[in-house]
C-alpha positions as CSV (number, residue, x, y, z in Angstrom):
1,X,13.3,8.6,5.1
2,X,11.4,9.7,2.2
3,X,12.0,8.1,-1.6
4,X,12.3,9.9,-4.9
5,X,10.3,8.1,-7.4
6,X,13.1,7.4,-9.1
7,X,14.0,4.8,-6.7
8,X,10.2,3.9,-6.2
9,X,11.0,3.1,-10.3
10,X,14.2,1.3,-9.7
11,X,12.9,-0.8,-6.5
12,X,10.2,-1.9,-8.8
13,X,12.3,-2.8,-11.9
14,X,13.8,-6.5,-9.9
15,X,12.3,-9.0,-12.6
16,X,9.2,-9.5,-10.6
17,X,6.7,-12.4,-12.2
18,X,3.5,-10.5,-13.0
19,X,1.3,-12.3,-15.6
20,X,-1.5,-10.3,-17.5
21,X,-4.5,-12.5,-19.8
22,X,-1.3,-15.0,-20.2
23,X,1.6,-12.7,-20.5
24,X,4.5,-11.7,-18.3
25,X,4.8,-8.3,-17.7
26,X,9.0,-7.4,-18.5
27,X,8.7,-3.9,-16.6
28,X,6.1,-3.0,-14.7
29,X,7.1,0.8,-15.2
30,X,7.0,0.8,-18.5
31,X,3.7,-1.6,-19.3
32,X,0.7,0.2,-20.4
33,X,-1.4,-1.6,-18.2
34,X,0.8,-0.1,-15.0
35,X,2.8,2.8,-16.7
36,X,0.0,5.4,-15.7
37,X,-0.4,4.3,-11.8
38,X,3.4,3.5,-11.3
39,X,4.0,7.0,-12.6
40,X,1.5,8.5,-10.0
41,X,2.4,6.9,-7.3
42,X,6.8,8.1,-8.5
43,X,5.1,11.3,-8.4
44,X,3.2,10.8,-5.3
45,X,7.3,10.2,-3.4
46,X,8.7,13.4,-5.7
47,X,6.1,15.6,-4.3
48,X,7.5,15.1,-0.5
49,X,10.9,17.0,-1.9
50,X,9.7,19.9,-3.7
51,X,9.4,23.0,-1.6
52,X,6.1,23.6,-2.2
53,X,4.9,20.2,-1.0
54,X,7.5,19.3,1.2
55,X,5.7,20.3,4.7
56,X,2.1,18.9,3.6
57,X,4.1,15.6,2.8
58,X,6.3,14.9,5.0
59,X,7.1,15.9,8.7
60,X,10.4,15.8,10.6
61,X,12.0,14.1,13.2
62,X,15.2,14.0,14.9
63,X,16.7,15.7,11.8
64,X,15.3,13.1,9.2
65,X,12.0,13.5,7.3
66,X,9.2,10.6,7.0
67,X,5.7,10.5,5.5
68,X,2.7,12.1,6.8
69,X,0.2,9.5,5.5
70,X,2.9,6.9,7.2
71,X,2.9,8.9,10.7
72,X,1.0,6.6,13.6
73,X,-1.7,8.9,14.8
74,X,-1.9,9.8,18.4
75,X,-4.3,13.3,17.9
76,X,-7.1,14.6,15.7
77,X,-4.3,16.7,14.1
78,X,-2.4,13.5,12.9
79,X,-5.6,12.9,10.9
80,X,-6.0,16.0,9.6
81,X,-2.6,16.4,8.1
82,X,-3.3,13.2,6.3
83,X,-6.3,14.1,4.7
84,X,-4.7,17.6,4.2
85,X,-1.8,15.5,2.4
86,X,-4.0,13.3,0.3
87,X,-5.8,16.3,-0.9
88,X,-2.6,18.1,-1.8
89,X,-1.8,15.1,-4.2
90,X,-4.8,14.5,-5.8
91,X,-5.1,18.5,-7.0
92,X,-1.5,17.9,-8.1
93,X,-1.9,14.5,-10.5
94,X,-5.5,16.1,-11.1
95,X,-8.0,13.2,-10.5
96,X,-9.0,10.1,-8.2
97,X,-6.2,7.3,-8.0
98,X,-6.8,4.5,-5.9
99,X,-3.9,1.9,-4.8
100,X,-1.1,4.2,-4.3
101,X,-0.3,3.1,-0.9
102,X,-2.3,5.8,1.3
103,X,-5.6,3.6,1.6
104,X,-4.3,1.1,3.4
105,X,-2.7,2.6,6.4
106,X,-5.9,1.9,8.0
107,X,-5.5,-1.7,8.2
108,X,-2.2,-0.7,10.3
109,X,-3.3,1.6,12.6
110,X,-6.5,-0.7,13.7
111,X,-3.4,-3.3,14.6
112,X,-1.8,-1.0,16.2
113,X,-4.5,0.6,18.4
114,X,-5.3,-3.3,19.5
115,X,-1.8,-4.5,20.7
116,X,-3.0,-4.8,24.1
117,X,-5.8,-7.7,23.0
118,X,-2.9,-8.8,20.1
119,X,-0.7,-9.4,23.1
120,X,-3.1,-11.1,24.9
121,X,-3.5,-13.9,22.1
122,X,0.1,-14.0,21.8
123,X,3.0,-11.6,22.4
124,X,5.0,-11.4,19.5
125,X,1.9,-10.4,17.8
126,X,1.7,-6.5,19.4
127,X,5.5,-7.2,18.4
128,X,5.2,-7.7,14.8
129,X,2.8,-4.6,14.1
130,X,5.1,-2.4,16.0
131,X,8.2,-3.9,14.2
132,X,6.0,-3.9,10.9
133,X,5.2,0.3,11.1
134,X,8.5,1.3,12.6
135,X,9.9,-0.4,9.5
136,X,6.8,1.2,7.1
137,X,7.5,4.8,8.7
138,X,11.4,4.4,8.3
139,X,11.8,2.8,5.1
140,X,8.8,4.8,3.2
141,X,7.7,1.4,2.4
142,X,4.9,1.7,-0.4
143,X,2.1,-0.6,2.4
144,X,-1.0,-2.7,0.3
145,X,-3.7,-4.4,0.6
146,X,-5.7,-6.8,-1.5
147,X,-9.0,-6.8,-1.5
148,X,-12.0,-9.2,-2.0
149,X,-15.0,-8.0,-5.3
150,X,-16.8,-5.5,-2.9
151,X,-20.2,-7.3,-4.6
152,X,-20.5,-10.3,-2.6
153,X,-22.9,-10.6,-0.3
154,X,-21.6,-9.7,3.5
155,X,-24.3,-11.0,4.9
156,X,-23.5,-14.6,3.8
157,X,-20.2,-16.8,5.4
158,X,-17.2,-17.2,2.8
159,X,-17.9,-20.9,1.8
160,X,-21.9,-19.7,1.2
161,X,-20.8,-17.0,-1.0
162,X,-20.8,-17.3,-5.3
163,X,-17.3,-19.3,-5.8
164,X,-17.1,-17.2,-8.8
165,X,-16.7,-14.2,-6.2
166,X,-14.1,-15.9,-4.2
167,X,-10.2,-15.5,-5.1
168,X,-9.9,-19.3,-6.6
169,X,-5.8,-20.7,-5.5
170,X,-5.1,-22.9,-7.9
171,X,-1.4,-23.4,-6.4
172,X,0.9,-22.5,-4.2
173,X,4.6,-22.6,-5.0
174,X,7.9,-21.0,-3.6
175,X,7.7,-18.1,-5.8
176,X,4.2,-17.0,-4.5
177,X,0.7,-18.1,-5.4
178,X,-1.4,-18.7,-8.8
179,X,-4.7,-17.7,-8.7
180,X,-7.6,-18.3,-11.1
181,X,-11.0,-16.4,-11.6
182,X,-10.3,-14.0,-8.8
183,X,-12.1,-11.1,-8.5
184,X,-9.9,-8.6,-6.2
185,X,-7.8,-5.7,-6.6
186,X,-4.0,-4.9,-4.8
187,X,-1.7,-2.8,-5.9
188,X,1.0,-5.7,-5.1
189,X,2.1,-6.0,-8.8
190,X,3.5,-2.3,-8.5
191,X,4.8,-2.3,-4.9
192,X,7.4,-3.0,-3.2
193,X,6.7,-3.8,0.5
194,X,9.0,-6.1,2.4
């Protein structure tokens, strides 16, 4: 299945708690801090049914069409139709974006190449990352990822590294964690991943 942005907007717009230097954010799609990027990545899902974009977007199968930058890889021509994807977006919205979803497929497809060692840990592992991209691929789920200040030094351990680098958790509660002094980026405050 492929989304429309609108209901990328409207899947978004469930009174989510997202706090910015001390204030709640009501609407994530209409915030100035995420109004930009949230309209990107609605354009990003309208591209895939315009005519012109449609078959750079999206491919088919079994009658139903799914994401290109979602499809699991198995030749070099999988790859290529990603990058020839990506490229086709970034010409349309006319610049760089980062966090729209696309850049963190990676992450999957690593898991997914190791299922074999996963299983050997523990079955249900290779079980979950199957589970997890069939239900990526079919539900056009927008996947993230958060990541750490990319200034810390990788040559030092976590607990040797500058605390002030380090996501601080203050808490943990049922509603999610609270975080102080971090330093990371995620595009989780505009997505909607299960």
């Amino acid at each position: 299945m492929i989304r429309t942005g609108k209901q990328y907007l409207e899947g978004i717009q469930d009174g989510r708690e997202i706090w910015i230097d001390g204030e709640r954010v009501k609407d994530v799609t209409t915030h100035p801090a995420f109004k930009p990027i949230v309209s990107v990545k609605a354009r990003m899902y309208d591209m895939a049914h315009e005519d012109a974009h449609r078959d750079t977007l999206s491919y088919e199968e079994n009658g139903e069409r799914f994401s290109v930058l979602y499809k699991p890889p198995v030749e070099k021509k999988d790859w290529d139709d990603k990058i020839v994807a990506v490229d086709a977006f970034l010409r349309d919205v006319g610049g760089v974006v980062t966090r729209v979803g696309d850049e963190t497929i990676g992450e999957m497809w690593s898991l997914y190449d190791g299922r074999e060692m996963l299983a050997g840990i523990d079955p249900r592992f290779a079980d979950n990352i199957d589970r997890h991209i069939k239900d990526v691929v079919a539900n056009d789920v927008f996947h993230i990822s958060a990541n750490t200040d990319p200034k810390g030094d990788r040559s030092l351990a976590p607990q040797d590294q500058d605390p002030d680098m380090m996501v601080h958790v203050v808490k943990e509660t049922d509603a999610g964690i609270v975080i102080r002094g971090a330093k990371y980026e995620t595009a989780a405050a505009y997505a909607d991943q299960a």
